[in-house]
C-alpha positions in Angstrom: -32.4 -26.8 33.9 -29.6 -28.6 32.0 -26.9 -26.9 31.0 -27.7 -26.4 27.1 -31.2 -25.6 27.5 -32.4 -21.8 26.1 -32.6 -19.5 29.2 -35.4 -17.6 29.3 -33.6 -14.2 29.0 -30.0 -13.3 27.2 -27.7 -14.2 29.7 -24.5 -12.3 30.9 -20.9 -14.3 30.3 -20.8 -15.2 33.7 -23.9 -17.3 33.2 -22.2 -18.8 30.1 -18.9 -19.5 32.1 -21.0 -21.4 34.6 -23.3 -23.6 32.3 -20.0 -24.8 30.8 -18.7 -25.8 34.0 -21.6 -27.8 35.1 -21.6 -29.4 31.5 -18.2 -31.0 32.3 -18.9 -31.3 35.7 -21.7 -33.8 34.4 -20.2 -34.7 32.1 -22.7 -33.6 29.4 -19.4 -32.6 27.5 -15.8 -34.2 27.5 -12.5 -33.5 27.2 -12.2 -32.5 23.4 -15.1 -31.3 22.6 -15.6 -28.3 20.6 -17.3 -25.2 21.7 -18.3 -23.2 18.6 -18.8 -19.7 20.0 -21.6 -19.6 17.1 -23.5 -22.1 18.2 -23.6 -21.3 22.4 -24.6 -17.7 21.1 -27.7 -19.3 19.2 -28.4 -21.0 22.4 -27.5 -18.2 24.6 -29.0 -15.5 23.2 -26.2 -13.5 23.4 -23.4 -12.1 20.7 -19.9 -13.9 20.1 -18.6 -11.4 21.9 -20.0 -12.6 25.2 -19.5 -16.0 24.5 -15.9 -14.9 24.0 -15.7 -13.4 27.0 -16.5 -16.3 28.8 -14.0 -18.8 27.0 -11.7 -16.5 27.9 -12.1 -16.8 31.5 -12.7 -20.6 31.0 -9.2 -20.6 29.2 -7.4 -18.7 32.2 -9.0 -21.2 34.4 -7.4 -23.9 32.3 -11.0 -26.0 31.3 -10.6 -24.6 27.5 -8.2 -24.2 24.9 -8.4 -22.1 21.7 -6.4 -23.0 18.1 -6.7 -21.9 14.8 -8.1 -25.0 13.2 -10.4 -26.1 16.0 -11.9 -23.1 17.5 -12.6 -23.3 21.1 -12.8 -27.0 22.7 -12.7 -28.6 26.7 -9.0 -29.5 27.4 -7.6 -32.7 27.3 -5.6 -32.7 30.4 -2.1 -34.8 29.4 -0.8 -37.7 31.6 1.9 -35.3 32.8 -0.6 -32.4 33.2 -2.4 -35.2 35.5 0.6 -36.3 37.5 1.7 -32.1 38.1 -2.3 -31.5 39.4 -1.9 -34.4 41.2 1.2 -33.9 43.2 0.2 -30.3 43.9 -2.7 -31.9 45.7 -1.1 -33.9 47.3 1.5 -31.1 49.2 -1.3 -29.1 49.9 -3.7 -31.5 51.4 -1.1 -34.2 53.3 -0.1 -30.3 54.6 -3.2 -29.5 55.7 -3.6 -32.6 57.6 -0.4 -32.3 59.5 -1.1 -28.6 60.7 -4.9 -29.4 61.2 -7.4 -27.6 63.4 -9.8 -29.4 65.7 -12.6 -31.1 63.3 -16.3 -31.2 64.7 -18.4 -34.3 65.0 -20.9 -32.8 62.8 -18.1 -31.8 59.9 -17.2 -35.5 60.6 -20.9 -36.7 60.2 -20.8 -34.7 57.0 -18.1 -36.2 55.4 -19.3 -39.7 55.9 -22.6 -38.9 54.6 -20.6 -37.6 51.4 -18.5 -40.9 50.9 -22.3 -42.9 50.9 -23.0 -40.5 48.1 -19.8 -41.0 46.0 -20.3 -45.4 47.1 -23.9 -44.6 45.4 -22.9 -42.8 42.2 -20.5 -45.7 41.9 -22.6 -48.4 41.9 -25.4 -46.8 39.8 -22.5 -45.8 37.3 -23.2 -42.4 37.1 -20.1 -41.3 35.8 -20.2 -37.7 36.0 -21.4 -37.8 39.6 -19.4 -40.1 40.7 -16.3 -38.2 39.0 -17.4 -34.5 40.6 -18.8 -36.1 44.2 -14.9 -37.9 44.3 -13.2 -34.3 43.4 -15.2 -32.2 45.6 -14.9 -34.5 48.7 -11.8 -32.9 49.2 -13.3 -29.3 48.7 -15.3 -30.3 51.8 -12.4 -32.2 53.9 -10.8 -28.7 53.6 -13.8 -26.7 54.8 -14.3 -29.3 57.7 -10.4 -29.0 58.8 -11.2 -25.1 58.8 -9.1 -23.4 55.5 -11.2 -21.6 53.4 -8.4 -20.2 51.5 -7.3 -24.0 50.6 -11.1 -25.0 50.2 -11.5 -22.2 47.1 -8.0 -23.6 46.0 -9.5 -27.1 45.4 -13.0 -26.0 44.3 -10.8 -24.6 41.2 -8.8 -27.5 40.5 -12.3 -29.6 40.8 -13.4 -29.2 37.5 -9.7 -30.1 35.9 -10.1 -33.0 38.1 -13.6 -34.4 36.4 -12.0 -34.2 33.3 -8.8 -35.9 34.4 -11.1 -38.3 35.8 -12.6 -38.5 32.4 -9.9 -39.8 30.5 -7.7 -41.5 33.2 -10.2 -43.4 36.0 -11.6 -46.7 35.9 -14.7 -48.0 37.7 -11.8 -50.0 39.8 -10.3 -46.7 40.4 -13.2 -44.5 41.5 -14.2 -47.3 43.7 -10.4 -47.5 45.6 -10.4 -43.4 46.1 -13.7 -43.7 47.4 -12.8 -47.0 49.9 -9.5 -44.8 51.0 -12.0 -41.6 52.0 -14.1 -43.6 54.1 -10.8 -45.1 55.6 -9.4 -41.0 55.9 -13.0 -39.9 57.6 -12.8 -43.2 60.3 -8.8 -41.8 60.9 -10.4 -38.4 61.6 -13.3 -39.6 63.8 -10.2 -41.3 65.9 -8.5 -38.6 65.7 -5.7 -40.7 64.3 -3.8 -37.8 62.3 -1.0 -39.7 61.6 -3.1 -42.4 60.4 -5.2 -40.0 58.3 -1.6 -38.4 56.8 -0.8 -41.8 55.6 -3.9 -42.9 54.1 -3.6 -39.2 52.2 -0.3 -39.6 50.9 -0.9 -43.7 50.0 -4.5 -42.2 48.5 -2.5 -39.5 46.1 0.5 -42.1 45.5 -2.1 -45.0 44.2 -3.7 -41.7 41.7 -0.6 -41.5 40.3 0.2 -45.3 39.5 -3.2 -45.7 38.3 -2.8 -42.5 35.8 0.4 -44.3 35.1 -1.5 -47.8 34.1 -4.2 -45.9 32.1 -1.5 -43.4 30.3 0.2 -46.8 29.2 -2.9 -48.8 28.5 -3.8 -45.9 26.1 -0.9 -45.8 24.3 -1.3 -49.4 23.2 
């Protein structure tokens, strides 16, 4: 079912908060858009008041902003909003390398078979696929190195990534993050952990100069 289709019943906010999510996460809407809370209640079913209840939530989970003149619409994450999510990634998860538990060959076997399926999106230029599958490989490098706590952390920042993604990554780009997580996931079957520290922090570091190229390449 896509994400603006009628349900067949009226459904609950929480239904609502997740259909928006997987429309950015496919990015069946983009950064800007407006969300007029008449309009998902048409589609919905439901009154304004749900829908308000669930761009609320959205709001507090930083995917939509409300203003006077605009009503509600999907954030536009700023280049510096970028660079802070990025950094903040890049503490936790170099972090979790260095204090890693023991990873199992069938976690490793897992990850590799997700870095074919981010090389695929790539090359069929499936944009919002390609953008979720390259956020979320870290959801499951977290899982696979045994921390739930930071696995839930990253599943929330995965949706601010798509749409970071959306405004800041090239084709070039996607392809280098997805080169350096095959690179991470051969470190890990070695069990080269300082290797796979490195490639982290060089993987975050090259995120930030290519936010850096795109930010100025916009402003011209």
């Amino acid at each position: 079912m896509k994400a603006w289709e009628k349900p067949p019943q009226p459904a609950s906010s929480n239904v609502i908060e997740n259909r928006i999510i997987q429309a950015v996460l496919s990015a069946e809407i983009s950064p800007g858009e407006r969300l007029g809370e008449k309009d998902l209640g048409e589609i919905f079913g439901v009154s304004r008041t749900l829908v308000r209840e669930a761009m609320m939530r959205l709001s507090s989970r930083g995917i939509v902003a409300v203003s006077p003149r605009r009503g509600w619409f999907v954030v536009e994450p700023t280049a510096e909003e970028a660079r802070e999510t990025i950094e903040a990634r890049r503490s936790i998860e170099v972090g979790l390398l260095v204090t890693r538990k023991s990873i199992s060959t069938a976690a490793i076997d897992h990850l590799e078979t997700h870095v074919l399926e981010q090389q695929r999106a790539i090359d069929e230029d499936d944009l919002g696929r390609r953008s979720y599958l390259l956020g979320h490989f870290h959801v499951h490098l977290a899982t696979a190195l045994g921390s739930s706590i930071i696995a839930n952390f990253l599943e929330e920042l995965t949706t601010r990534t798509v749409l970071i993604a959306a405004l800041y990554q090239s084709r070039a780009d996607a392809q280098k993050s997805c080169d350096n997580h095959r690179r991470l996931v051969h470190a890990l079957r070695e069990n080269d952990v300082e290797g796979a520290v490195k490639i982290m922090d060089d993987h975050f570091t090259h995120l930030n100069k290519a936010l850096k190229t795109r930010s100025c390449l916009q402003r011209t």
